[in-house]
N, C-alpha and C positions, 0 to 999 in steps of 0.2 A: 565705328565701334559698336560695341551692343551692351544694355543694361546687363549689372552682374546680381543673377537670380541668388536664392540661398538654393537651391540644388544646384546650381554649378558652380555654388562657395563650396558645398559639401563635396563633391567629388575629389579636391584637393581639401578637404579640410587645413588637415594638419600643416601643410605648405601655406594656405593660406593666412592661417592663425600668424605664423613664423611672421608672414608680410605684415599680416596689420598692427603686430606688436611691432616691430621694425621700425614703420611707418610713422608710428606712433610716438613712439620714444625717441624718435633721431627729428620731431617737427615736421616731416614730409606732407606733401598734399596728395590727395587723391583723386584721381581725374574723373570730373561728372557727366551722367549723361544726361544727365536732366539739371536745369533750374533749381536751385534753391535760395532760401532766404538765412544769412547768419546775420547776426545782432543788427537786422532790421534791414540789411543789403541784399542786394538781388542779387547771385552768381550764375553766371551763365553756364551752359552745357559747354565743355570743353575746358574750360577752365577748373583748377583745382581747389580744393578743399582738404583744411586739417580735422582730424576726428578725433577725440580723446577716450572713447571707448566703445563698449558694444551694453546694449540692452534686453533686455526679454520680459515680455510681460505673464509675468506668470501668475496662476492660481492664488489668491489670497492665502489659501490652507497652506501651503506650501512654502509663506513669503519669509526667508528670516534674513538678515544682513545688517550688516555694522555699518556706521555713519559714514566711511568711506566707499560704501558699495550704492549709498544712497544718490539718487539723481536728482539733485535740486529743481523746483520746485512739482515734484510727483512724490505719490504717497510712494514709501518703502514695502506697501503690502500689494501695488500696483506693479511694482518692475525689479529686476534685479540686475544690478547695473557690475561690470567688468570696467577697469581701468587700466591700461598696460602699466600706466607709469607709477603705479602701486608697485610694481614688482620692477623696477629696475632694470637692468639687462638682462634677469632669468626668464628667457622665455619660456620656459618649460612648467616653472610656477603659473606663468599665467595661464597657457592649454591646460595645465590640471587644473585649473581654478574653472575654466569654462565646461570640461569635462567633468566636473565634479560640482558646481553651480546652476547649470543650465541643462534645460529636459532636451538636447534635441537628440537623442536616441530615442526617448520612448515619449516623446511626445507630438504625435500626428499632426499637429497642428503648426509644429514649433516655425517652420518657413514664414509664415504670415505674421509670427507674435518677434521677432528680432529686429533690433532696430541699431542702426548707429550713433554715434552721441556726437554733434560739430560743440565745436568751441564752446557757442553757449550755451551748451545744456539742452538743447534740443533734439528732440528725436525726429529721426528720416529714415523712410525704408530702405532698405539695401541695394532697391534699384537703381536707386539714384546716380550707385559708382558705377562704372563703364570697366569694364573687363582689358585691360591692357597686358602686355607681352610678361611681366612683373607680378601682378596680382589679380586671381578672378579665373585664369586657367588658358587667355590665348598662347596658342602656339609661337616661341622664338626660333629662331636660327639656332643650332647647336654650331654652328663654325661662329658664334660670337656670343656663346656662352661660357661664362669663366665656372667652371669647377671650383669645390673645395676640397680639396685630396689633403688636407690639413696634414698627418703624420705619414699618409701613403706616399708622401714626394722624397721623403728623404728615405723610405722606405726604396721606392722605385730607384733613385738615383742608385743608392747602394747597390741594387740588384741588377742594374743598368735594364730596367723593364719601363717600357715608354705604358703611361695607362691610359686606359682608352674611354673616352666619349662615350655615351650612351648614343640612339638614334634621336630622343624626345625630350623635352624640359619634366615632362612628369618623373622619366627615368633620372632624371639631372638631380629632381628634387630629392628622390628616393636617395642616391648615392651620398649628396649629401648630407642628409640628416643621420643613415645607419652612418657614414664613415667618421660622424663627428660623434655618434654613439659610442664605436669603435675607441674614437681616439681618447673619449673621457674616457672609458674606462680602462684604458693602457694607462695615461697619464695617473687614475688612481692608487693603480697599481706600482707604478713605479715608485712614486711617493711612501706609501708603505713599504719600500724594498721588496717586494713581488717582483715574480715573475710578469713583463705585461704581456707574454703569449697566453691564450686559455684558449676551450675547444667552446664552441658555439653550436647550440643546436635548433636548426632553424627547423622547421615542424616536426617530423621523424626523425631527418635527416643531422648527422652530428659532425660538424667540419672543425676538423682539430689546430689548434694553433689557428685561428683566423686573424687577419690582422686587417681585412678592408674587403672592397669589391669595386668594380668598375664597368665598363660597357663588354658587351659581348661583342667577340670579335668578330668584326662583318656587321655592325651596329648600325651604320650608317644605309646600309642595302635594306635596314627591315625584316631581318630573319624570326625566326619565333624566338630565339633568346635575346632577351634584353640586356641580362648584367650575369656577370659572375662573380666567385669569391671568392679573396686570395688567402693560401691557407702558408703554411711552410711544413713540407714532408720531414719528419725526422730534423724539426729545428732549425734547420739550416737550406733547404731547398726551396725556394719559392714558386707553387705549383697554384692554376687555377682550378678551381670545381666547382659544384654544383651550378649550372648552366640553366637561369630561370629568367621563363614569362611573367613581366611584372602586369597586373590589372591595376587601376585604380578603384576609387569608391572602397565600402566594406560589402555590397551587397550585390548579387548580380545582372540587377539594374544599371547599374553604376556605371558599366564597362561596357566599350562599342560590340565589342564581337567578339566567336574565336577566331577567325579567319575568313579569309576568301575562299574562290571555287575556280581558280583560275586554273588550277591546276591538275584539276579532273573534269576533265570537258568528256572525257570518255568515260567515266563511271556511268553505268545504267543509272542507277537512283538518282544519279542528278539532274541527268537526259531527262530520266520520266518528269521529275516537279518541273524543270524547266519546260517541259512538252505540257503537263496540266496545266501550268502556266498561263503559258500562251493560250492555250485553247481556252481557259475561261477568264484571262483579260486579253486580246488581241490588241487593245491596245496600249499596253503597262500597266502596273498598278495604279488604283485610285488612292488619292492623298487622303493620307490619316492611315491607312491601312497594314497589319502586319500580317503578311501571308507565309504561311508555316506548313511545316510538315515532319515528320519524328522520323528522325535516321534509324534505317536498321544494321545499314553498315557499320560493324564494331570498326574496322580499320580507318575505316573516314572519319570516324567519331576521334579516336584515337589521336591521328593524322592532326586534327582541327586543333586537339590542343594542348597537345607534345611537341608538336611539329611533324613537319612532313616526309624526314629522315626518320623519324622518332625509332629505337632499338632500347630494349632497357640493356641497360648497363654500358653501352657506348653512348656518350653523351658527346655533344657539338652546339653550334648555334642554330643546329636545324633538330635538335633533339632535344629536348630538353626535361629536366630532373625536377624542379621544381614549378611552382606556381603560387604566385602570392599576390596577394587583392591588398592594398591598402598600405600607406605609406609607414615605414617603422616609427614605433613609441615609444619603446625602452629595450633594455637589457636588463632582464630578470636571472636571480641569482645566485652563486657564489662561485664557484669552482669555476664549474660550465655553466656558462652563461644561456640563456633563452631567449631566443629573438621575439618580441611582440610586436604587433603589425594591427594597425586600424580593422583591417578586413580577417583572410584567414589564408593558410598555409596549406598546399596540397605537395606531396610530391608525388611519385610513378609508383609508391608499393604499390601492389594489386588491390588491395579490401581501396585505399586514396582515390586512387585510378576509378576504381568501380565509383564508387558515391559522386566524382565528377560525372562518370557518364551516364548517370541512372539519377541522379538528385535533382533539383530544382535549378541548377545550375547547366545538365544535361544539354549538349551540342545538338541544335535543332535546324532544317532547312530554313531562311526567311529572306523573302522579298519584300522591299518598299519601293514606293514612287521615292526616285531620285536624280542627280544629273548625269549619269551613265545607262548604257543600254543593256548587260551585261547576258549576254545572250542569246542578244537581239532581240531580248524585249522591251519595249520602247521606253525611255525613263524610268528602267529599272534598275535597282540595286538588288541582287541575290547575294546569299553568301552565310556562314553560318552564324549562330547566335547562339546565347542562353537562354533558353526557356523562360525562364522566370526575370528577365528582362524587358519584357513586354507582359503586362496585366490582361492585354484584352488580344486573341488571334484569331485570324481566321483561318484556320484549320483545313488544308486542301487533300 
């Protein structure tokens, strides 16, 4: 296993949160990768541990909290302390409580000042848990991942529509958190005697009557779309749309790539970097290294991260309408509802379209030392990227 960083706690934040409140309130242990010591006992690496909250030491000037946020025996002006089992089964109380508690958006530092709390009160760095298939971000099997399609199944049954799997656990998570978003607020709705159809509008885009979302079909092959959303035409028709690439993170650091190059072995511009390439590493890139270069192919650009069928206005799992970085937070509202999401929401209008390929986020040539050759250069990984996913390049 590998220690679980707080950068690759944040890449799933909000997933993650979900687990350690989980974890937390149900007694679970957490599996370590390091040694520690509770109420005076050595634990071993492998073996688990319970945690009762999260920490952060923040700024004295900043310090305020009530006797239950307090961490015995540290000053109150030293740390600001999270307890899942203050809040009962509301997990959502508790992420607001941390999203609205603790600096780690705007505070640069925040990775090194969070800390865990074990039983006794004691604080441990974050590395100490081990990243398992459950919590921290490793990859599971999707063929022995249970779904929550909570209202979608009775939804499906009725409509006699089988729904479908994502290809990744990230996608798993995304599905569902938005479908149990979805289903409280049908459920609210009913209650009131409402209608519980309403129209949803997930960045520009506005999907009328939605009622869920699920994997893209062909999910399992790794197409560029990941999930779609099921709406109902005319109240009664149960139709899929908006066919989107989901990112993780909120920043475009956060996320591997837009794609590969597998599939343009005969475009020039690729030939060429691949040709400069080679000629000034002969022998693959050297480690640590991001070697880059600024596409001027609109249609490659495009291609990388729509997909490689990409048409507006015909959309598929090879075309896709949407793009969303970050897992859903709420439904914002009344009538129509507003999807909010960790990161941000792109779809294909042109001014969206433009700012993806010309922004910070803009689709860039990059090579690194890795365990493929992809080109035949030797322990190299080519393929494309966002710019501003790498801080430091070198520029070919």
């Amino acid at each position: 296993m590998a220690a679980l960083s707080w950068s690759q706690f944040k890449k799933r934040q909000l997933q993650n949160l979900r687990r350690f409140h989980e974890y937390v309130v149900d007694g679970a242990g957490f599996v370590l990768e390091k040694e520690v010591k509770v109420y005076g006992k050595n634990i071993p690496a492998g073996d688990s541990v319970k945690l009762i909250g999260l920490a952060y030491k923040s700024p004295r000037t900043l310090a305020k909290g009530t006797k239950a946020e307090r961490l015995l025996g540290c000053d109150i002006k030293d740390y600001k302390c999270i307890y899942p089992a203050n809040y009962g089964k509301d997990v959502r109380k508790f992420i607001n409580r941390f999203n609205n508690y603790f600096r780690s958006k705007t505070d640069p530092g925040f990775g090194t000042k969070i800390f865990v709390i074990s039983e006794d009160y004691q604080l441990h760095s974050m590395g100490i848990l081990s990243k398992t298939t459950d919590f921290g971000g490793r990859e599971v099997s999707m063929n022995s991942r249970n779904m929550k399609w909570g209202h979608l199944e009775s939804i499906a049954a009725a409509e006699n529509l089988t729904l479908l799997k994502p290809g990744k656990t990230v996608e798993a998570d995304w599905l569902d958190n938005f479908n149990e978003l979805v289903g409280d607020e049908r459920e609210k709705r009913r209650k009131n005697g409402e209608s519980m159809l309403f129209d949803l509008k997930v960045g520009s885009l506005i999907i009328p009557n939605c009622v869920g979302a699920m994997g893209a079909p062909g999910a399992s092959s790794d197409p560029k779309a990941d999930i779609v959303f099921l709406y109902y035409k005319n109240n009664t028709d149960l139709r899929i749309t908006g066919f989107t690439s989901l990112k993780e993170g909120s920043k475009p650091k956060d996320f591997q790539q837009w794609g590969g190059l597998s599939g343009y072995r005969n475009n020039q511009e690729v030939l060429d970097f691949v040709n400069d390439l080679k000629t000034r590493y002969p022998n693959g890139a050297p480690p640590g290294t991001n070697i880059g270069r600024e596409i001027d192919d609109n249609t490659l650009k495009v291609e990388a991260v729509y997909g490689p069928l990409y048409r507006r206005g015909s959309y598929n799992s090879d075309s896709v309408q949407l793009i969303i970085q970050g897992q859903p937070t709420s439904l914002s509202g009344n009538d129509q509802k507003v999807l909010k999401v960790e990161g941000s929401i792109h779809t294909d209008s042109q001014n969206e379209m433009n700012e993806l390929l010309s922004g910070e986020a803009r689709p860039v040539f990059m090579a690194r030392k890795g365990d493929r050759s992809d080109f035949g250069v030797p322990g190299t990984r080519i393929f494309i990227y966002p710019k501003a996913g790498r801080s430091e390049w070198e520029m070919i």
